[in-house]
N, C-alpha and C positions, 0 to 999 in steps of 0.2 A: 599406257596406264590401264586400258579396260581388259585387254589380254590377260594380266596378270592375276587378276579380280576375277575372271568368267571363270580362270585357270583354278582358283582359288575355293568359288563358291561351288563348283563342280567336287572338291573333295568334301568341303565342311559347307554346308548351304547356309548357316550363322555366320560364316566371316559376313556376307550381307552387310550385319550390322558396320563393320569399321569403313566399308564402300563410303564414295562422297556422295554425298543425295543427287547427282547427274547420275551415277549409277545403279541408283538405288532405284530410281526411274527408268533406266535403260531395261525395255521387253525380255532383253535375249539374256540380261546379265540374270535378270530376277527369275525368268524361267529354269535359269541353270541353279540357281541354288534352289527354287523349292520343288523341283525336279531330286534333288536331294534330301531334300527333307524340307516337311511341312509350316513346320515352327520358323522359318527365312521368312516366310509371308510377312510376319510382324514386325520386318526392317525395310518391305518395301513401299514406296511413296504409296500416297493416301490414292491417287491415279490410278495404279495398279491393283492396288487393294481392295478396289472396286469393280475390276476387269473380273466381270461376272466367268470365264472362260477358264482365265488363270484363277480364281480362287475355287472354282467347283474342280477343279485337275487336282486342287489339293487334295480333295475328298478322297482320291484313290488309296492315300498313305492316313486320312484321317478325317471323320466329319468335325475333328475340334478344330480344324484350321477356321470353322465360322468367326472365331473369336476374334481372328486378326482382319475379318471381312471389313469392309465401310458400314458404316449404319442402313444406307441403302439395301445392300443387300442382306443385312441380318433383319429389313425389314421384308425380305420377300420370300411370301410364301415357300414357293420352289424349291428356291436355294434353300431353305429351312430345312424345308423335308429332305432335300436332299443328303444335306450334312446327317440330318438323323438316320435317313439308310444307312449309313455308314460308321456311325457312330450315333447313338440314339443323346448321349451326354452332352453332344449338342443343344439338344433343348434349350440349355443354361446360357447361351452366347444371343440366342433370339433375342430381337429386338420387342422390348417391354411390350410396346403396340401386338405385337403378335400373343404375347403371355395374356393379355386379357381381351384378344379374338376368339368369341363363340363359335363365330364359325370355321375359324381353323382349329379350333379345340373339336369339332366335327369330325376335319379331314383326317387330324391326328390318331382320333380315337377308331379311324374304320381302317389307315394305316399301320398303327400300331396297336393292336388291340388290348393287349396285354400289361403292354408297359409303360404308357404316354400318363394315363393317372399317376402308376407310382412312382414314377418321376418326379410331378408334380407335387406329390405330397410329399416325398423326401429333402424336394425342398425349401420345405416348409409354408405352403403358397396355398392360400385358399383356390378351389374351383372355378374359372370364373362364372360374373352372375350372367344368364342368360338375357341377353336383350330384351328390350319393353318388363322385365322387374323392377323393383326399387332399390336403385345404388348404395340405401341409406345416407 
């Protein structure tokens, strides 16, 4: 049964999706499909999805695979940045918590110098407010 499936997600890395969730979990079967492509990520178990390892491997073919990360790591710095070397459109899958950190809005802006603001404002998102001001 898992032969046919590794065999499978080796051509088209979305068959994933029709996999049984044993295999959706199994390392070797989900390395083989997003080893094909990135967008597999989003059919593998939530376990995985969080396998800080296999989800920045995705980053090779694209920093959007953040979007199918765990919340965990769409909360960590790092991995944030990292997606965004690789795709800056990342930004948009970051966990909320990071959208309104000053001080990764810091790392971002000596990072990305040029284009972490207009990102920001493209989508449609106030600045956040500096620490110790008034939240209103």
């Amino acid at each position: 049964k898992r032969e046919p499936v590794l065999a499978a997600v080796q051509t088209d890395g979305e068959c994933l999706q029709y996999a049984s969730t044993d295999l959706q979990a199994d390392q070797e079967v989900v390395q083989a499909a997003v080893h094909q492509t990135w967008k597999a990520l989003r059919f593998a178990s939530e376990e995985l999805r969080g396998d800080r390892k296999l989800v920045v491997g995705c980053f090779i073919q694209s920093g959007l695979a953040l979007q199918y990360a765990t919340e965990d790591l769409r909360s960590d710095q790092r991995v944030v940045v990292e997606a965004m070397t690789c795709n800056e459109g990342a930004f948009e899958f970051a966990n909320e918590c990071l959208h309104k950190d000053t001080a990764f809005w810091e790392i971002l802006a000596r990072r990305f110098p040029h284009s972490t603001w207009k990102t920001w404002q493209k989508k449609g998102r106030p600045h956040p407010i500096p620490k110790g001001e008034n939240q209103g």
